[in-house]
N, C-alpha and C positions, 0 to 999 in steps of 0.2 A: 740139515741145512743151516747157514749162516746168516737166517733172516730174524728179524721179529714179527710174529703173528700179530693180525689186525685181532684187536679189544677192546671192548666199552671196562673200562674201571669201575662203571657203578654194578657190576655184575658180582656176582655170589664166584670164591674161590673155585667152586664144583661148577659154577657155569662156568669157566674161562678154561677148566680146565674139558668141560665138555666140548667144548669152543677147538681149542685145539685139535683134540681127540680128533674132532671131524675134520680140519683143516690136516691131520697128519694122515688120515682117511686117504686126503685128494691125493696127496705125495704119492704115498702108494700105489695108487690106481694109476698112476704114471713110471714108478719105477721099476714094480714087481707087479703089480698087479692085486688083486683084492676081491675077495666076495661079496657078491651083492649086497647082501644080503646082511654083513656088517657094515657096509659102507649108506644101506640106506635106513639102518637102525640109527647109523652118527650123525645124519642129514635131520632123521627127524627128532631129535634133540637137539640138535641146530635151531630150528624152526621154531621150538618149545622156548627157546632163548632169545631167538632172532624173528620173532613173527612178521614182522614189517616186511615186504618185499622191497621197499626202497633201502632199509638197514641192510638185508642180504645184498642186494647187486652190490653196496656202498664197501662191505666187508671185504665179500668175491671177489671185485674190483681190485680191492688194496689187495689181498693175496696174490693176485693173478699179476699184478704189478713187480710185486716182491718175488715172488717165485718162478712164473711164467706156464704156475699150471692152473688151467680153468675148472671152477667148479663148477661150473656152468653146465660145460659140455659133457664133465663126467657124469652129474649127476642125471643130466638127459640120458644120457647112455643108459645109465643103470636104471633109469626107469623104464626104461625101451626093453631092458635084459628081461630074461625070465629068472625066477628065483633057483638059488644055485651053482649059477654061472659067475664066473668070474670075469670081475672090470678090468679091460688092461688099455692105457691106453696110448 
């Protein structure tokens, strides 16, 4: 894609790139699709990074603006999924 991902600068190279990793997660889960089961390994290193639930909407937001895919609804998906099953959405 031809966007730039939402990032805090004061983050560690390995979190921005963790950062991504996950936001490349959501792409997937919309283009091809993705196992769960990596996708919510990438959410919870998200999380480890992004604890704040006001920073996550604030990020998701800016993604979902840029991009027009929700992390929102994928990651509910795939918590709803069972383990193994693949996210498509």
């Amino acid at each position: 894609m031809e966007y730039q991902y939402p990032i805090d600068y004061h983050w560690s190279t390995e979190e921005i790139v963790d950062v991504i990793k996950f936001f490349e997660h959501i792409e997937a889960a919309y283009e091809k699709g993705i196992e769960r089961d990596r996708l919510m390994s990438a959410y919870r290193r998200f999380k480890e990074i992004v604890p704040s639930k006001a920073e996550e909407k604030k990020l998701c937001g800016e993604f979902e603006e840029i991009s027009g895919y929700s992390s929102y609804r994928t990651i509910k998906k795939a918590i709803d999924a069972e383990s193994g099953q693949k996210i498509k959405m």
